[in-house]
C-alpha positions as CSV (number, residue, x, y, z in Angstrom):
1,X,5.3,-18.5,6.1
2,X,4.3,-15.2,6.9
3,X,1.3,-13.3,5.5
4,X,1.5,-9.6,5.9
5,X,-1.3,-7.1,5.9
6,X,0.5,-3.8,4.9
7,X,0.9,-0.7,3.0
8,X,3.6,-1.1,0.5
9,X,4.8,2.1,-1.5
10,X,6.7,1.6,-4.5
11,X,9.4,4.9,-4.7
12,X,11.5,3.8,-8.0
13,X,14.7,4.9,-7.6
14,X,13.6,8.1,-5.1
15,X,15.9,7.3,-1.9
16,X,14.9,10.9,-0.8
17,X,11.1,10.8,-1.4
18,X,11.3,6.9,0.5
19,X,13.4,8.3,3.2
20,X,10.7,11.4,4.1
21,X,7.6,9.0,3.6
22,X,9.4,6.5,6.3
23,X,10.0,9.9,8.8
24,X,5.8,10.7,8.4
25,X,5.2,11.5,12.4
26,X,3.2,10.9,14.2
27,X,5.0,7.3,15.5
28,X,3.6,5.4,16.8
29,X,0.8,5.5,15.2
30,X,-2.8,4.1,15.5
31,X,-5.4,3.2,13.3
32,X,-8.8,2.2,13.9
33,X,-10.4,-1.6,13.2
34,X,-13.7,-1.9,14.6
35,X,-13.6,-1.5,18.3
36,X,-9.0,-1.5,18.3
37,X,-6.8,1.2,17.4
38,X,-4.1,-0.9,16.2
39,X,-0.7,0.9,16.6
40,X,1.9,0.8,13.4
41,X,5.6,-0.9,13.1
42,X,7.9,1.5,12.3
43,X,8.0,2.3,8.7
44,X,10.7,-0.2,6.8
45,X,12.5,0.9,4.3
46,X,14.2,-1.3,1.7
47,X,16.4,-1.1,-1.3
48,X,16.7,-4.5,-2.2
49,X,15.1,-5.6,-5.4
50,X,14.8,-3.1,-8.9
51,X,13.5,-0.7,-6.4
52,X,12.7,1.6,-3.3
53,X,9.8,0.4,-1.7
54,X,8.5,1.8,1.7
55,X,6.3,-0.9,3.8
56,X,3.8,-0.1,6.9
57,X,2.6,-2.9,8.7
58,X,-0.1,-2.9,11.5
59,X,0.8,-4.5,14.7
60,X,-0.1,-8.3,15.0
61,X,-2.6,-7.9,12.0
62,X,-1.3,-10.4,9.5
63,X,0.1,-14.0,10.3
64,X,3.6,-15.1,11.3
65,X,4.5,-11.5,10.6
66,X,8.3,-11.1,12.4
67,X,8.5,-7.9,13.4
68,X,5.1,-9.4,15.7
69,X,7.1,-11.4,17.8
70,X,4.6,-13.4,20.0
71,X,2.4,-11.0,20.3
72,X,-1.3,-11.9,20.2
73,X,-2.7,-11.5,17.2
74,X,-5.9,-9.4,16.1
75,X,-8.8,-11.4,14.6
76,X,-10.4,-8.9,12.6
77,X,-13.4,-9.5,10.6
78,X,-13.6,-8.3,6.8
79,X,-15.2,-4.7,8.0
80,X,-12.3,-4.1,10.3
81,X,-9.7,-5.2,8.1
82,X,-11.6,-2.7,5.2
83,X,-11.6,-0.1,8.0
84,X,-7.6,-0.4,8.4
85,X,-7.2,-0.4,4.9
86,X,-9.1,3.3,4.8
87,X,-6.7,4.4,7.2
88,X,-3.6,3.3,5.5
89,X,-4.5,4.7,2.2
90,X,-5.6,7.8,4.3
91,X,-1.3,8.1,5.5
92,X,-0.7,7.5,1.9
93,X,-2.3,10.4,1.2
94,X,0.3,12.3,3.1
95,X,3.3,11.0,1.0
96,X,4.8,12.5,-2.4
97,X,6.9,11.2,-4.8
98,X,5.9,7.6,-5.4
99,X,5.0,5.6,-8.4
100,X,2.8,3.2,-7.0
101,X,1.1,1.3,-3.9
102,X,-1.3,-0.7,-2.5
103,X,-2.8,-1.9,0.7
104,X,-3.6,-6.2,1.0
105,X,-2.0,-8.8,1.9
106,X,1.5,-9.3,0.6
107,X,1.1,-6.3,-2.1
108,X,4.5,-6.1,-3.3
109,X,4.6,-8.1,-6.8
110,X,1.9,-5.6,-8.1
111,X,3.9,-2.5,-7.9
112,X,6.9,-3.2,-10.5
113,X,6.2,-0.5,-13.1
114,X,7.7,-2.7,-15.6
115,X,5.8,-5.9,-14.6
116,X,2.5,-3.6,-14.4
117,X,3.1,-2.1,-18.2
118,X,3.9,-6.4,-19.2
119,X,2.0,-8.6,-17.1
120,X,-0.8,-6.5,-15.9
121,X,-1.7,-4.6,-18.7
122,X,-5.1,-6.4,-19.2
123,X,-6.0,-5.8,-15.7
124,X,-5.2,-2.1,-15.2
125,X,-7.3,-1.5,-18.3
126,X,-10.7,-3.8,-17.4
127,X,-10.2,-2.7,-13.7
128,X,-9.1,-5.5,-11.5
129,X,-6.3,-4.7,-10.0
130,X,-8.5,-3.2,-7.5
131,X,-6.6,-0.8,-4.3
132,X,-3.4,0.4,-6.8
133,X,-2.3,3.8,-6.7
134,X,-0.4,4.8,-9.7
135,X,1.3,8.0,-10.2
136,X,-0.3,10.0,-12.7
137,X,2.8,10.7,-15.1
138,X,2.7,7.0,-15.8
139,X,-0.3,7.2,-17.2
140,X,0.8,7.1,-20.9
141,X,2.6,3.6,-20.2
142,X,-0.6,2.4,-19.6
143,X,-4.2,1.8,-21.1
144,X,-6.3,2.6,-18.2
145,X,-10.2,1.7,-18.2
146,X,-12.9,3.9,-16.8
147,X,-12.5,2.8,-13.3
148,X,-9.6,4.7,-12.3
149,X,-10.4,8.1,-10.4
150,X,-7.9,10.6,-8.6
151,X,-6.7,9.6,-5.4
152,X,-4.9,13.0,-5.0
153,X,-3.5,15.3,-7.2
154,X,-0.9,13.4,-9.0
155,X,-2.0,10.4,-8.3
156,X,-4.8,7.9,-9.7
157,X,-6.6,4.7,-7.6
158,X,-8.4,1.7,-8.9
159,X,-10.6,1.5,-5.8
160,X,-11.9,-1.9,-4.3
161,X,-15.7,-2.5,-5.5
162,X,-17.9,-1.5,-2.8
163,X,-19.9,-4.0,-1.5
């Protein structure tokens, strides 16, 4: 079973907006961890499921990932892995038209806008579901607690807790 350590960027039904994010140059890209730049797979586009979703996966970072074939894999301690997860927020940054993401492992069931608004509710509002990105039109679906702050404009962020 795999365990992937990945951007994943939730367009709705925006093939266009999913389609430029996926073109963002430069590729291939590097991030730093520590003392690695660890390079980027190809952005992956899929439409299966209720939605667009966009996913960007660091090289040999997460664990019986396929697109890693056998190559070795990273070790990275809790700083590096936070230090990749800045720089993956920071290509976020760079994309338009999305209605939600989040950087972790395996991300993907927390960006549903429907599940959000039904399953999460209490947690967007008391501040747990720490690293989502949520487009600030949806706002009014939601009761959001205090610690939500702009991410960019057009977008708010329920930051991890800094430690």
């Amino acid at each position: 079973m795999a365990l992937c350590f990945e951007l994943v960027v939730d367009f709705g039904d925006d093939i266009e907006a999913a389609r430029a994010a996926a073109r963002v140059e430069p590729w291939p890209y590097t991030l730093p961890a520590g003392p690695y730049r660890i390079p980027l797979h190809r952005p992956m586009l899929s439409t299966e499921g209720p939605s667009v979703q966009v996913a960007i996966v660091p090289v040999a970072a997460g664990h019986g990932v396929a697109a890693d074939g056998s190559l070795p894999r990273f070790d990275l301690t809790e700083a590096e892995l936070k230090q990749l997860e800045r720089g993956l927020y920071g290509l976020l940054a760079q994309f338009e038209g999305y209605l939600t993401a989040m950087v972790g492992w395996d991300p993907e069931s927390f960006l549903d806008v429907n599940e959000l608004a039904t399953d999460w509710s209490q947690e967007l509002a008391d501040g747990t579901l720490c690293g989502l990105v949520l487009a600030d039109h949806l706002r009014s679906r939601f009761s959001l607690g205090p610690a939500w702050v702009p991410f960019r404009p057009g977008y708010l962020w329920l930051p991890y807790a800094r430690q």
